[in-house]
C-alpha positions, -999 to +999 in steps of 0.1 A: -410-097+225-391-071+246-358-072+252-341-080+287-305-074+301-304-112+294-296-111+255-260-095+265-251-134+277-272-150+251-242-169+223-272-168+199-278-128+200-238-120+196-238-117+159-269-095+160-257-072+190-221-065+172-238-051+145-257-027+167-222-020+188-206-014+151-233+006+140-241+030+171-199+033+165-202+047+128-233+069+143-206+088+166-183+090+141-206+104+114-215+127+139-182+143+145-172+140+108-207+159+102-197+189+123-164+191+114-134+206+136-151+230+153-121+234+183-107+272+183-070+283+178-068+295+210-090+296+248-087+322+276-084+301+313-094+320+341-072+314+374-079+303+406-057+342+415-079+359+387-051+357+362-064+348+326-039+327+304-044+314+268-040+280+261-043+258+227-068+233+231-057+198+215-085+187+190-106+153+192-107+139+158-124+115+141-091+093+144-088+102+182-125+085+189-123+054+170-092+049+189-111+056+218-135+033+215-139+000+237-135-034+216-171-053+214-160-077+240-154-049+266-181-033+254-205-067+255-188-071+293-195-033+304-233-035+291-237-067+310-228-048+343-246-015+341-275-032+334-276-058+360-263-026+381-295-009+375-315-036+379-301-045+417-301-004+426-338-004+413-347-033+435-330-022+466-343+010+461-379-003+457-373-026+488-367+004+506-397+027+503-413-006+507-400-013+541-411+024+550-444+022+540-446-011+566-428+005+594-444+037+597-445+061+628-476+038+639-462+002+639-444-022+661-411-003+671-399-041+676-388-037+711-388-070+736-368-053+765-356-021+780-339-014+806-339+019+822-330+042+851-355+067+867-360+085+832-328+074+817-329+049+789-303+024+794-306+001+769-328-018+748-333-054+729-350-053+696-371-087+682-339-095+658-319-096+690-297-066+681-287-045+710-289-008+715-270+010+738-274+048+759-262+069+785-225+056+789-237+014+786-216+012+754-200-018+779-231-040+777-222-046+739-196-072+750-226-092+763-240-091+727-208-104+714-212-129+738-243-144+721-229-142+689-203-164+699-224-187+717-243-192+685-276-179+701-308-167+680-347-160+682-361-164+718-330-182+735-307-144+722-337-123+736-339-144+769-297-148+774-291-109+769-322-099+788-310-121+820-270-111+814-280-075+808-299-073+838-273-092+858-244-063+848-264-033+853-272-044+888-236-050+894-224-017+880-249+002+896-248-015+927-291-015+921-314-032+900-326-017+867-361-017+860-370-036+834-399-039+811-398-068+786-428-074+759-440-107+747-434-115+708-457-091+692-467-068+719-441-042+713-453-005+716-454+012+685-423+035+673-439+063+681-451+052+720-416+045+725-403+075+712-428+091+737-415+072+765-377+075+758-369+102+731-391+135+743-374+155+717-373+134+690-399+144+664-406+107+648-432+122+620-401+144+610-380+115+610-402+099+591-411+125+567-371+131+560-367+091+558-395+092+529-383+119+509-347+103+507-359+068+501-384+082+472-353+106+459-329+070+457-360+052+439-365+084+417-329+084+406-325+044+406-351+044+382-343+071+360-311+056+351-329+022+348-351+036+326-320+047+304-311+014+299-342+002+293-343+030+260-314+016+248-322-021+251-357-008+232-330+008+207-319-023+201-348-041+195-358-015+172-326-019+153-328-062+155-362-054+138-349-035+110-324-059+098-355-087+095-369-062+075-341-054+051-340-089+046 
């Protein structure tokens, strides 16, 4: 049966995981008792200004690490974290290029108003009622806060700040906006509006550079999952040789 991060709070595996803590312990220790003390007399530091001075470098001893070392209960504590750490940074990470791959250049860009003048973009409402503001109508946010405090949501958010929006343009610009709203699910896609609003804005690029840094985080996010995954196999493998010894 493989192993999960789950045997670090299992009472039942405790016996079994401080002899692996005890034992990857003597492993380090061998090690360094195996090479010896290898540190030199003296070291040459070069400056910051070019100046080189010698130094005597303090040695680690054998003595020095097993001092060093965490007590199994820290230890037992830390593993539990850095591997429900990975586990959360893999997900999120996988969530991520997930949420890409859905909301590509070519879907729903989510928009249910905008409000513009001439060819200046205003301001728009997305469908999860967030606000986004341009061209100096950083004031119409206070309408947004508005509906928060009012409590409002779904249609009734879209309809309030559409209606309020409207109404404060009008009277700071002494003239109507025009206004284009969308029914629920007729939004143009991302990159219709981009062609609309954003002439310069290159949403493939975007896109492209949006991938890449979503696949780099999963990349990494599961490399260092991975790496506790080897050790938790390490472990296993180790479980599995006391049975046999026995």
């Amino acid at each position: 049966m493989q192993l999960s991060s789950a045997v670090f709070s299992n009472p039942a595996m405790r016996p079994q995981l401080e002899q692996f803590y005890e034992h990857q312990k003597e492993k380090a220790l061998e090690s360094l008792r195996a090479r010896g003390d290898q540190t030199p007399s003296e070291v040459d530091i070069a400056l910051p200004n070019g100046e080189t001075r010698t130094a005597t470098p303090i040695p680690f001893t054998v003595d020095k690490m097993e001092k060093a070392f965490v007590s199994f209960d820290d230890w037992m504590r830390l593993q539990e974290r850095l591997h429900a750490s990975s586990e959360r940074h893999l997900g999120a990470a996988k969530q991520g290029l997930d949420r890409l791959a859905e909301h590509h250049p070519d879907s729903s860009a989510q928009v249910r108003a905008s409000f513009s003048s001439g060819e200046q973009l205003l301001a728009y409402i997305n469908a999860d009622g967030t606000l986004v503001t341009h061209s100096g109508a950083d004031f119409l946010q206070s309408i947004a806060q508005k509906a928060n405090d009012l409590g409002l949501g779904g249609e009734k958010r879209v309809e309030y700040l559409t209606r309020e929006i409207e109404k404060a343009l009008t009277e700071r610009n002494r003239e109507a906006p025009d206004v284009t709203t969308y029914a629920d699910g007729s939004s143009p896609t991302k990159r219709e509006f981009a062609e609309m609003w954003y002439a310069h804005f290159d949403v493939d690029q975007h896109y492209r550079d949006a991938l890449k840094q979503a696949q780099a985080s999963y990349d990494a996010a599961l490399e260092w999952h991975q790496k506790r995954q080897d050790q938790l196999n390490a472990m296993q493998a180790f479980f599995m040789s006391l049975q046999e010894s026995t």
